[in-house]
C-alpha positions as CSV (number, residue, x, y, z in Angstrom):
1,X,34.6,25.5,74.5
2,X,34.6,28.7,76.7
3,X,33.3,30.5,73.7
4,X,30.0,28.0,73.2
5,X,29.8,28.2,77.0
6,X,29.7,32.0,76.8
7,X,27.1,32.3,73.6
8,X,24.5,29.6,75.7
9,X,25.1,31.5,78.7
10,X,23.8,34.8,76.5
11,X,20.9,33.3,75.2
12,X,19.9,32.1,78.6
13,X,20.2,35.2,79.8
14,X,18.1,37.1,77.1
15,X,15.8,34.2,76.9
16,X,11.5,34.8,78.1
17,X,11.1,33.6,81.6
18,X,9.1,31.1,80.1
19,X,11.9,29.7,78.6
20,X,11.4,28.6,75.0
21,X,13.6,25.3,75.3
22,X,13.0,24.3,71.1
23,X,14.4,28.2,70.4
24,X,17.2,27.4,72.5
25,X,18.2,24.3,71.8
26,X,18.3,24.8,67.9
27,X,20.3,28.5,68.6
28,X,22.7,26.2,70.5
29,X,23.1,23.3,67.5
30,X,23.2,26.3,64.9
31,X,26.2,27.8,67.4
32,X,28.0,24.4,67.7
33,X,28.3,24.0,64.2
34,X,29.8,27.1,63.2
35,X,32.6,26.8,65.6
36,X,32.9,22.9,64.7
37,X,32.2,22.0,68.6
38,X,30.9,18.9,70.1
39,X,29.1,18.7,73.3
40,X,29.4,15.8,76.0
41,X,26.3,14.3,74.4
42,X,27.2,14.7,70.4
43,X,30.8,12.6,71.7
44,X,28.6,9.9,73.1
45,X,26.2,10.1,69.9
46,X,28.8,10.4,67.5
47,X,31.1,8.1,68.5
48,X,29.1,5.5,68.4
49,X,27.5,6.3,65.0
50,X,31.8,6.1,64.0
51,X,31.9,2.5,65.8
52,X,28.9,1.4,64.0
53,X,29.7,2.4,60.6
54,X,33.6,2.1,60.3
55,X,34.0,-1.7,61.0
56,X,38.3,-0.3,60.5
57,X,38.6,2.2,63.3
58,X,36.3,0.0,65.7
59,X,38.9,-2.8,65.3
60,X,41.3,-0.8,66.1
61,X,40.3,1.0,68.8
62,X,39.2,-2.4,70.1
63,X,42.6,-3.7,69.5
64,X,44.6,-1.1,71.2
65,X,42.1,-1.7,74.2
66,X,42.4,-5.0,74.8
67,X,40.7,-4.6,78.4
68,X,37.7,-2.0,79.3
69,X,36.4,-1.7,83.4
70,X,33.3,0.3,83.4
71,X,32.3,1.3,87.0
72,X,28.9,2.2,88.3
73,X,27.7,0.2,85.3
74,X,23.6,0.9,86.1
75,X,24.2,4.0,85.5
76,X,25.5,3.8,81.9
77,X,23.1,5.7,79.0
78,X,21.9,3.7,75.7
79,X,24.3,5.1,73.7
80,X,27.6,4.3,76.2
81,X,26.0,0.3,76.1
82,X,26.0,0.3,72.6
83,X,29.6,1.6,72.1
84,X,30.5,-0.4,74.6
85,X,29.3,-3.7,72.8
86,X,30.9,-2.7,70.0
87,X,34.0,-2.0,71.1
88,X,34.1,-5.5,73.8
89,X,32.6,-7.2,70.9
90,X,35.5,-8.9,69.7
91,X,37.7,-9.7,72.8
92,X,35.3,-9.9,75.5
93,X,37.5,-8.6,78.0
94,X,35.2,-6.3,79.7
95,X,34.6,-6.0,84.0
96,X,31.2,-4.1,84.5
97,X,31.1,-3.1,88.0
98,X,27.7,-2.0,89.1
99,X,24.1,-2.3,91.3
100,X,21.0,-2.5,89.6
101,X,19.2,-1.3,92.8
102,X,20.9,1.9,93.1
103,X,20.2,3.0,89.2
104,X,18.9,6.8,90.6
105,X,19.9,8.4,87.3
106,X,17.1,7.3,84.9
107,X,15.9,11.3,84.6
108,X,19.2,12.0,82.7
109,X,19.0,9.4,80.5
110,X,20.6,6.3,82.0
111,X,19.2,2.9,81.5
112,X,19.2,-0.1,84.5
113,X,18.7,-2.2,81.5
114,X,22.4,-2.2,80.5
115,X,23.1,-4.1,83.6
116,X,20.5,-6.4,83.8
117,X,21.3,-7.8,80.0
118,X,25.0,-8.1,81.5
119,X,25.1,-12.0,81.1
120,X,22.8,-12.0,78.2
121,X,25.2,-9.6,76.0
122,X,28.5,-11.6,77.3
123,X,28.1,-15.1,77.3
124,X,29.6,-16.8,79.8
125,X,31.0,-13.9,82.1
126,X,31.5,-14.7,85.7
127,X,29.1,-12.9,88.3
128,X,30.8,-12.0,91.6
129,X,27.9,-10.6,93.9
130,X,29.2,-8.7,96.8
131,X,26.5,-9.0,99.5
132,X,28.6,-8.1,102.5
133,X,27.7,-4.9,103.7
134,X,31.0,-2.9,105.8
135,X,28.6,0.4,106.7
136,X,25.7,0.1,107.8
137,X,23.5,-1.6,110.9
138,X,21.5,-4.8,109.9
139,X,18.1,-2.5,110.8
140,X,19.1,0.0,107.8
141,X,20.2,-3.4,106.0
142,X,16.7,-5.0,106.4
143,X,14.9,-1.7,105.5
144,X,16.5,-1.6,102.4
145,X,16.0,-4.9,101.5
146,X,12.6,-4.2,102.4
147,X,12.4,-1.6,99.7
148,X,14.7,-2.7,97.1
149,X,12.5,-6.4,96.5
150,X,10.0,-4.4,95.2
151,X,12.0,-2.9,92.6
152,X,11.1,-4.2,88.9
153,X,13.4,-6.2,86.6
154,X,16.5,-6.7,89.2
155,X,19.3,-9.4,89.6
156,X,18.8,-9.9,93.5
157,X,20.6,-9.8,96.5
158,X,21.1,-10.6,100.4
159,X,22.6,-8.0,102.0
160,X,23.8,-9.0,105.6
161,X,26.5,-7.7,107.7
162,X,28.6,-8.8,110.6
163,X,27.7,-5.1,112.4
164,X,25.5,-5.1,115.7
165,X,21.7,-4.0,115.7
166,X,22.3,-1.1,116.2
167,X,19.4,2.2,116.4
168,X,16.1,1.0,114.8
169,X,15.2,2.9,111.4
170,X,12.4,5.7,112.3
171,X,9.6,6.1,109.3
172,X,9.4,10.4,110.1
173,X,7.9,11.1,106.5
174,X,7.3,10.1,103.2
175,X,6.2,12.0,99.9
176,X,3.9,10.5,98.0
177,X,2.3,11.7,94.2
178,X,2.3,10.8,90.7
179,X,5.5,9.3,90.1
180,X,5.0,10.8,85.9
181,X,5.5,14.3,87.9
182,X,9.2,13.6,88.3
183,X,9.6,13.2,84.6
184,X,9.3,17.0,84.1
185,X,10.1,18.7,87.2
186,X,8.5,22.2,86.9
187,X,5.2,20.3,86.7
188,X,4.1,19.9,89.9
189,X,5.8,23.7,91.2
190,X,3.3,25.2,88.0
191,X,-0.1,22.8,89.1
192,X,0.8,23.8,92.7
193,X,0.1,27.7,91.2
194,X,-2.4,26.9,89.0
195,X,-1.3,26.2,86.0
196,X,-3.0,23.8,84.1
197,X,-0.5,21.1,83.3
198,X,-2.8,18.7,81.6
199,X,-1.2,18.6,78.6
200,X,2.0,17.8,79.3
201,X,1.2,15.8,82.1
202,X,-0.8,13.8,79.2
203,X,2.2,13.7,76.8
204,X,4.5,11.8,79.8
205,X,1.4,9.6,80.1
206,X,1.1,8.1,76.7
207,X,5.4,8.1,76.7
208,X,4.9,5.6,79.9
209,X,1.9,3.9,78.2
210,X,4.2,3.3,74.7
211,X,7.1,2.2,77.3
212,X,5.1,-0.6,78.9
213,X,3.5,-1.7,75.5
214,X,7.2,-2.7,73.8
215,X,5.5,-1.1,70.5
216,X,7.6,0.5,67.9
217,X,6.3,3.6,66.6
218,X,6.6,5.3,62.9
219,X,5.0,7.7,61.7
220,X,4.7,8.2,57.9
221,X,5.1,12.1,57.3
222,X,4.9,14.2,54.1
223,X,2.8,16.8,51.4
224,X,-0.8,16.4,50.9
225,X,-1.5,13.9,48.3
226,X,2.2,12.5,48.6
227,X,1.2,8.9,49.1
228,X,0.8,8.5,52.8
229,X,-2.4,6.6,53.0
230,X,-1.5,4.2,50.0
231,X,2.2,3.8,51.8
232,X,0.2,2.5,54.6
233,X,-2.2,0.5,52.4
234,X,0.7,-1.2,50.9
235,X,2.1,-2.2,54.1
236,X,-1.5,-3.1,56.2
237,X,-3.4,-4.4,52.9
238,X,-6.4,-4.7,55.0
239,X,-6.0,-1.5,56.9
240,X,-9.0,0.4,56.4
241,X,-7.2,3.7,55.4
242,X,-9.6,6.5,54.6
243,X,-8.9,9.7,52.9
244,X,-10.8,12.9,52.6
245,X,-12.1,13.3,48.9
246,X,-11.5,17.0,49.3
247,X,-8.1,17.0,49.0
248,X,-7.2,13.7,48.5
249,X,-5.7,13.4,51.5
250,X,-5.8,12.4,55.6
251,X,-7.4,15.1,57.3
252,X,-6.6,13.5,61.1
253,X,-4.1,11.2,62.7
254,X,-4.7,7.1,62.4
255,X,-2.8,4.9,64.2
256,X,-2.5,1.1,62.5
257,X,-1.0,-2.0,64.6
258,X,1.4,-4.1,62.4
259,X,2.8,-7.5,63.3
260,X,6.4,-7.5,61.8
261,X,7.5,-10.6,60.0
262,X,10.4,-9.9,62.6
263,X,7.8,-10.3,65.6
264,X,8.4,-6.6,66.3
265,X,5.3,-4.8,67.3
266,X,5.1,-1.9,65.3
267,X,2.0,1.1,65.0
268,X,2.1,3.0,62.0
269,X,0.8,6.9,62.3
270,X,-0.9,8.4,59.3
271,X,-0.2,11.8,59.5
272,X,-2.0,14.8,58.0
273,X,0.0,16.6,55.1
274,X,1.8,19.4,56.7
275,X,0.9,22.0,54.4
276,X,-2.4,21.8,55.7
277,X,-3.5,25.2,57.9
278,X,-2.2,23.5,60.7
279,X,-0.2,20.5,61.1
280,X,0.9,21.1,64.7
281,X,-0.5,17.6,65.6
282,X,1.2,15.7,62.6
283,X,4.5,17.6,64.0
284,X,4.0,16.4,67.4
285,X,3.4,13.3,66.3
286,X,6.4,12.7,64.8
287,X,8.0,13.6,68.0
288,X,6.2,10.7,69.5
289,X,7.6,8.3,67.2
290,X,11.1,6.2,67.1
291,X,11.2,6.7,63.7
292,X,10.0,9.0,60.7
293,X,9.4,7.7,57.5
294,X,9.5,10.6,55.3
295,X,7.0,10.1,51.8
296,X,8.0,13.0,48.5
297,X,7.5,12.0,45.3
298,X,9.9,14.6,43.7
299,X,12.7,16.5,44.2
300,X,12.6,18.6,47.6
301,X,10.6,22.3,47.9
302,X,12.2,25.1,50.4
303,X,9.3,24.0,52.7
304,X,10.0,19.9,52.2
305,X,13.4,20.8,52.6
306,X,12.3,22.9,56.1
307,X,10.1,20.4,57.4
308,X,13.1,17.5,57.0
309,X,15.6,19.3,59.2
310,X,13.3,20.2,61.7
311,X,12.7,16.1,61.7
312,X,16.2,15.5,61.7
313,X,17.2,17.9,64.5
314,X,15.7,15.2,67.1
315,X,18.4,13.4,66.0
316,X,15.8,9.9,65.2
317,X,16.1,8.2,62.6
318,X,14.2,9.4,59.3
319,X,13.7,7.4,56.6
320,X,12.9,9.6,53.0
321,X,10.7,7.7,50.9
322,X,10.8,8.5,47.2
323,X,7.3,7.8,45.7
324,X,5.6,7.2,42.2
325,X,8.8,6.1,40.8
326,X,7.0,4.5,37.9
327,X,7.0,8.2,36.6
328,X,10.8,8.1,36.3
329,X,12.8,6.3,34.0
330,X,15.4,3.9,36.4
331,X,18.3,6.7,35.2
332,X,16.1,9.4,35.9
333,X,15.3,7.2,39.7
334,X,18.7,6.4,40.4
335,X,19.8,10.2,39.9
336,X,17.2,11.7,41.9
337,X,17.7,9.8,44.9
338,X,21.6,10.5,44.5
339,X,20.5,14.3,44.7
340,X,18.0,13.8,47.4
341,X,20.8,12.1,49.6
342,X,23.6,15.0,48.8
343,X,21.0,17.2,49.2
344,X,19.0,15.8,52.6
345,X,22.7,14.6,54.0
346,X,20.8,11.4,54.8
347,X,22.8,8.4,55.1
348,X,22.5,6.4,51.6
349,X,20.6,3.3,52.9
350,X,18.2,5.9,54.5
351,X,16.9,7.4,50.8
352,X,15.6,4.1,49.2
353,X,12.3,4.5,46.0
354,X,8.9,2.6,47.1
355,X,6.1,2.7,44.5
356,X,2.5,2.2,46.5
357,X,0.8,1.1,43.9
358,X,-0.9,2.4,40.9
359,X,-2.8,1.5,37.5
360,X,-0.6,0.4,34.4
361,X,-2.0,-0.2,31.2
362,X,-1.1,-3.8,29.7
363,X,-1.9,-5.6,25.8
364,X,-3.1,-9.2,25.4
365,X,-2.6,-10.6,21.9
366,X,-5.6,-12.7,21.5
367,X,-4.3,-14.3,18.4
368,X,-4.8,-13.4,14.6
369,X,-3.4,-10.2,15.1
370,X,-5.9,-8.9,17.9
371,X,-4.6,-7.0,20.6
372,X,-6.8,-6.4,23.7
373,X,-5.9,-3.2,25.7
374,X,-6.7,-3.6,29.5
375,X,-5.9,-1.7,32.8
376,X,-4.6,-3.4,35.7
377,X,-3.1,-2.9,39.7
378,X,0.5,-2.4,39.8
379,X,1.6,-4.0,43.0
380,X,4.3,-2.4,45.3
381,X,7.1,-2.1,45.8
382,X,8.2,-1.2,49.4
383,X,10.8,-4.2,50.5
384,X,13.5,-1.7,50.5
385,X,11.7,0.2,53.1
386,X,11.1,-2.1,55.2
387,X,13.9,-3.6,54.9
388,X,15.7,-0.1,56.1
389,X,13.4,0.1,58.3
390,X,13.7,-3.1,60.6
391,X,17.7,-2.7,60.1
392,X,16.9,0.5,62.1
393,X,14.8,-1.1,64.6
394,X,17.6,-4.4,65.2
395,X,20.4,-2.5,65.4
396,X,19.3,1.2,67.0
397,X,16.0,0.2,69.1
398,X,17.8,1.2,72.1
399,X,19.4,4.6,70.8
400,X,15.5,5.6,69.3
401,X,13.7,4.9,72.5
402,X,15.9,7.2,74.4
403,X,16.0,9.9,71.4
404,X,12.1,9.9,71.7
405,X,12.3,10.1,75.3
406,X,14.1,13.1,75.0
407,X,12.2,14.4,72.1
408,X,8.7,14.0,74.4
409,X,10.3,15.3,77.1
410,X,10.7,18.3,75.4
411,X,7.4,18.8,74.0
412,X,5.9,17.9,77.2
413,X,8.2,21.0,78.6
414,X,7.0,23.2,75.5
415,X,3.1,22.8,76.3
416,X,4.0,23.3,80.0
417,X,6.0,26.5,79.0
418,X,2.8,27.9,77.1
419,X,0.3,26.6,79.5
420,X,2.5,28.9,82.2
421,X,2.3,31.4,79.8
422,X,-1.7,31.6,79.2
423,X,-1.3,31.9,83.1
424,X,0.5,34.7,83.5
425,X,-1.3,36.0,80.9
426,X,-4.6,36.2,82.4
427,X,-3.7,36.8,85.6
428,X,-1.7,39.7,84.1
429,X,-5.3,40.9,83.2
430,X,-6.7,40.6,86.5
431,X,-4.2,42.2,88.1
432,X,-4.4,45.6,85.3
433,X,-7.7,45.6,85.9
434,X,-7.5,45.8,89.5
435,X,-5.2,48.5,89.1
436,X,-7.1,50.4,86.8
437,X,-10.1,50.4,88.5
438,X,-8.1,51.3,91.7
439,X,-6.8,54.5,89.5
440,X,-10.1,55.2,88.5
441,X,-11.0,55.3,92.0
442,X,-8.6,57.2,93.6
443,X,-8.6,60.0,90.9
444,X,-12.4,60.6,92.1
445,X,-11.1,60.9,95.4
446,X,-8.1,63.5,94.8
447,X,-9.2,66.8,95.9
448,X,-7.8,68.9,92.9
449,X,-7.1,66.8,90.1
450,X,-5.7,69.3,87.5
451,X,-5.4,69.3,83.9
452,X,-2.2,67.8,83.7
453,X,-1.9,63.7,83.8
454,X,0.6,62.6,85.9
455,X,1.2,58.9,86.8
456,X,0.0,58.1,90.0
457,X,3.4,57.1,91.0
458,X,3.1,54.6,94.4
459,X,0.1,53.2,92.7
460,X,1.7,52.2,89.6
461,X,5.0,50.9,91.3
462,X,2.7,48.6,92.7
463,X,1.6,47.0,89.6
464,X,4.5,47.0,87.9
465,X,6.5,45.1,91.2
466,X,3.2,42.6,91.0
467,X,3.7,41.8,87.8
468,X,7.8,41.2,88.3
469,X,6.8,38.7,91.0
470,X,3.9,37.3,88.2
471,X,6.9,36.7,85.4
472,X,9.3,35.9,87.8
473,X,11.4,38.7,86.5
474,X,13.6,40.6,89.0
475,X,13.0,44.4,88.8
476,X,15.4,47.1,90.2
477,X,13.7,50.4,91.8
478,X,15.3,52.6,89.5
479,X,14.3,50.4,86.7
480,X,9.8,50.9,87.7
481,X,11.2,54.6,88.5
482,X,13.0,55.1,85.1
483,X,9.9,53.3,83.1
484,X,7.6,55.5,85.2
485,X,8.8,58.5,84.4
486,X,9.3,57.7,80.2
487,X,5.6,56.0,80.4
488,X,4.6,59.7,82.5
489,X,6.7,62.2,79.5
490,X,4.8,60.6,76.9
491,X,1.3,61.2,78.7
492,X,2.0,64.5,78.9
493,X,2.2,64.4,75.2
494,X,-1.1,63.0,75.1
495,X,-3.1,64.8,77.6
496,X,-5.6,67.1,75.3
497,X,-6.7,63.7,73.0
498,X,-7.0,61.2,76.7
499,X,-9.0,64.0,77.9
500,X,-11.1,64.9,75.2
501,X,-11.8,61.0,74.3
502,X,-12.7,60.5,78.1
503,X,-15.1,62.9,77.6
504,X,-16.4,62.2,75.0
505,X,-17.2,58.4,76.7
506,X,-19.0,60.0,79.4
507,X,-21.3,61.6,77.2
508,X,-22.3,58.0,76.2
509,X,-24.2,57.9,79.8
510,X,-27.3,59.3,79.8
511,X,-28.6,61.2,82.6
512,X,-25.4,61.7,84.2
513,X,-25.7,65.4,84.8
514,X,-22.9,68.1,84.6
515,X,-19.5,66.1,83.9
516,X,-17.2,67.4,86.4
517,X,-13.4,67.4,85.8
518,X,-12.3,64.9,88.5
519,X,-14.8,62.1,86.2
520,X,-13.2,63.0,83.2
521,X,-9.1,62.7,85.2
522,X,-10.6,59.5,86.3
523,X,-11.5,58.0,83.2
524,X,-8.1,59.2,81.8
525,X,-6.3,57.9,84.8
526,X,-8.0,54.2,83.7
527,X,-6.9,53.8,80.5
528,X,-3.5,54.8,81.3
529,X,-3.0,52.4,84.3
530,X,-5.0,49.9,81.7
531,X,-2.0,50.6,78.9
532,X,0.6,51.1,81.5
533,X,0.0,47.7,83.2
534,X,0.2,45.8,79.3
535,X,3.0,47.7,78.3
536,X,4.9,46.2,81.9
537,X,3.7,42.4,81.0
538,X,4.1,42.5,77.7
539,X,8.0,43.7,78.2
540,X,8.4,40.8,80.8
541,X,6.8,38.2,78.9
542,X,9.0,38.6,75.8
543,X,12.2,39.7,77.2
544,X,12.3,38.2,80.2
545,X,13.4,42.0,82.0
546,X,11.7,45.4,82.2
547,X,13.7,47.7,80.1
548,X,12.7,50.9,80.7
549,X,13.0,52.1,77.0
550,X,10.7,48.9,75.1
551,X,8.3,49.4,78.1
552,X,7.8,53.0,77.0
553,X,7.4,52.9,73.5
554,X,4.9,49.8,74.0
555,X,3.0,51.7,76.6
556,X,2.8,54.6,73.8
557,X,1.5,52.0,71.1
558,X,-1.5,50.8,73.6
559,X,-2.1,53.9,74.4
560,X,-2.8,55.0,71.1
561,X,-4.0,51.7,69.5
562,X,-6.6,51.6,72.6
563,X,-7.8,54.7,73.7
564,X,-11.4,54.8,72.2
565,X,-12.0,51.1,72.8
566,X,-11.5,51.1,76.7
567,X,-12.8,54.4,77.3
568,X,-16.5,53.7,77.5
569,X,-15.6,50.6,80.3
570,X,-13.4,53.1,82.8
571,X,-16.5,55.5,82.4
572,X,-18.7,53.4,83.5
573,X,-16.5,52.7,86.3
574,X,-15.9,56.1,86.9
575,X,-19.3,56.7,86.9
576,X,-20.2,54.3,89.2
577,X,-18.1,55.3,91.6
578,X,-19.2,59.0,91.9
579,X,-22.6,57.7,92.1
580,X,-21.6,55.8,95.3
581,X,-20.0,58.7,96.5
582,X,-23.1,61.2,96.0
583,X,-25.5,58.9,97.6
584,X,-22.7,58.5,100.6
């Protein structure tokens, strides 16, 4: 385990200061299976898949322990409730000992629910309430009560104790805000800076809004023109499922309500084909969901075969729908869905054939020989899906909210991450161009600028310690020094074609008169803070350090790539600013 905890530790540490949490979090899966490691949440996950599926170890394990005490029961995730019914299943000899108002834990996944089902999941069980308080004054007693009765969805209590009054509880201050901002901590630090967090404030919104609905989401995710919209047709008949004639295929996302037979509420999502330009809203999507139903109607493409894994890596439940089956003998069927499950590592109830309809030609002897050849509707076939599909949702409904709360979660911190970075970004800007001009500026003033181009050394430490603070990036002295001076060696290299092309800007301004030498430094001097200050935030942004070496070579690529194209803006600048000084 040290050497997992070492190789995360790494990627941390080399990782943007934006933090790319997807990028991480699949580096750390990919590391975990090579060394054939399990984390504190793959045991929980795991081990409960192993209860679940082998009814022979679960007795056994249930049989060796007879009795199971859980303490600080409201504090107990999905998948420790579900292990633990499994395990207590049999026996029943199970002491849960807990307080459904102090569940504080609900960020990191656990669920008050477990408790408050306590009686419900064990028949029978005797309830021992200990209201009887040993610590505290009745005034903090009557306080608390005062807050806990609001809570929602509790067992109740008195608290009293045989204590004396005691000091009076003081109200000195209280925090109040949107109670979504908790859900994703960095949100209200980045609004508070100015970062617009709309959108993954709006993600945790809709999660809440799903929550308080009880609806069970699937979405229905595959190719263009694999059979999404008729999968959906065959489910909703009188779903109004349109398709675009283009390409034969849904162009946005739908949503369609769907009254189980089971009296599950269920909304279907009608995705776009993900090799569409861009399918990042079908992929978010399917983030959203519980559960992915996943449509082909062949054998799986490298990019199929892409798009799967990156389902399966949120660790929900997917579902891969073979469709058009009528184009495959039942042999020819039965084999390709064997290949698709050894291939797709899918659990074999979770590869099932659907057929969503379809034309079939059909003969009516009419008597006397006649034959009458007509074309008719296939009906279809999908009870094997949803049959799959509901065993999912009785037996897992628990397990796939809190997957898709974690799965949301992290999407909500993905749009926050590049909200923060078109931030940085464009304050980046402002601050270059500050600079710049400030160069620009202060080469008009210098007495005696000479031919030779050398960094303006306090002004450009400056900028570069700005833009640390910017990226949140801790920079050493010797570090701005070092990329100063590689950033200065390769301006030297460059003088005669900066000059030359700042000259050759002025001449675009008319009128201007005899083009001294200082204009001309202080032109030069503004595209090289211009390049120099990109060269600094690019390095930050995408490394998450200033090193000295990468900050160079980049400041020699905008330097060269640039030149001609900012030239004629520090000119005018530079130009400007002489004026104001002549008529001074």
């Amino acid at each position: 385990m040290r050497r997992i905890l070492l190789t995360l530790t790494l990627l941390c540490s080399s990782a943007s200061a934006a933090d790319d949490l997807t990028t991480l979090f699949n580096l750390y899966s990919e590391r975990k299976l090579q060394l054939n490691f399990l984390d504190y949440d793959d045991l929980l996950v795991y081990l409960y898949r192993l209860l679940r599926d082998r009814p022979d170890i679960r007795h056994n394990l249930s049989a060796t322990y007879r009795y199971i005490m859980v303490d600080e029961y409201q504090d107990t995730n999905v998948a420790q409730y579900l292990w633990l019914r499994l395990l207590a299943g049999g026996h029943r000899n199970i002491c849960c000992v807990g307080d459904d108002d102090q569940s504080i834990y609900g960020w990191r996944g656990a669920e008050v629910g477990n408790i408050l089902r306590f009686e419900k999941d064990f028949p029978g069980a005797h309830v021992v309430r200990l209201e009887q308080n040993y610590r505290s004054t009745p005034h903090i007693l009557a306080a608390a009560s005062g807050v806990i009765e609001g809570n929602q969805g509790r067992l109740g209590k008195t608290l009293w104790t045989q204590a004396e009054e005691g000091e009076k509880v003081r109200l000195i201050g209280h925090w109040d805000g949107d109670t979504l901002v908790a859900e994703v901590h960095p949100l209200l630090e980045s609004a508070q800076a100015g970062v617009d967090v709309s959108a993954a404030l709006e993600e945790i919104r809709e999660q809440r809004r799903r929550e308080e609905a009880g609806e069970i989401h699937i979405a229905v995710y595959g190719e263009v023109s694999s059979g999404k919209s008729s999968l959906v047709r065959a489910i909703l008949p009188e779903a109004r499922v349109e398709t675009d004639p283009r390409a034969g295929t849904t162009t946005d996302i739908r949503h369609y309500a769907w009254q189980a037979p089971s009296g599950d509420r269920i909304v279907i999502a009608d995705l776009p084909g993900f090799n569409l330009e861009d399918d990042a809203a079908a992929r978010e999507e399917t983030r959203r969901a519980h559960l992915v139903i996943f449509l082909c109607d062949s054998d799986l493409s490298a990019s199929q075969a892409a798009q799967l894994e990156y389902l399966k890596s949120f660790e929900k439940p997917v579902v891969l729908a073979l469709n058009k089956t009528d184009r495959y003998s039942d042999e020819e069927r039965d084999r390709l869905l064997d290949e698709l499950r050894r291939k797709t590592g899918l659990p074999e109830r979770d590869v099932v054939a659907v057929r969503t309809g379809g034309r079939e030609d059909i003969v009516r002897l009419l008597g006397e020989g006649i034959e009458q050849r007509d074309v008719r509707e296939r009906p279809p076939e999908i009870s094997t899906l949803l049959g799959t599909v509901q065993r999912h949702i009785d037996e897992d409904q628990d397990l796939m909210e809190s997957l898709r709360h974690t799965a949301v979660l992290m999407l909500a911190s993905e749009k926050l991450a590049a909200a923060r970075d078109r931030y940085r970004d464009s304050k980046a800007d402002e601050l270059v161009s500050k600079y710049a001009r400030r160069a620009v500026i202060g080469a008009l003033a210098a007495v005696a600028p000479g031919s030779d181009l050398v960094i303006q050394g306090v002004l450009a430490t400056r900028l570069v310690r700005e833009l640390s603070r910017l990226y949140d990036v801790p920079v050493k002295d010797i570090e701005i020094e070092s990329f100063i001076e590689l950033a200065g060696s390769r301006v030297r290299n460059m003088t005669a074609l900066t000059l030359a092309i700042a000259g050759n800007a002025l001449k675009a301004f008319p009128g201007v008169g005899t083009i001294s030498g200082g204009v001309v430094h202080a032109v030069a001097y503004g595209m090289i803070f211009d390049s120099l200050g990109r060269a600094a935030a690019q390095t930050m942004a995408s490394r998450g350090e200033l090193r000295a070496y990468p900050a160079a070579r980049a400041f020699e690529d905008l330097m060269n790539e640039h030149l001609e194209s900012g030239a004629g803006r520090f000119a005018k600048i530079a130009i400007t600013g002489r004026n104001r000084e002549d008529g001074a």
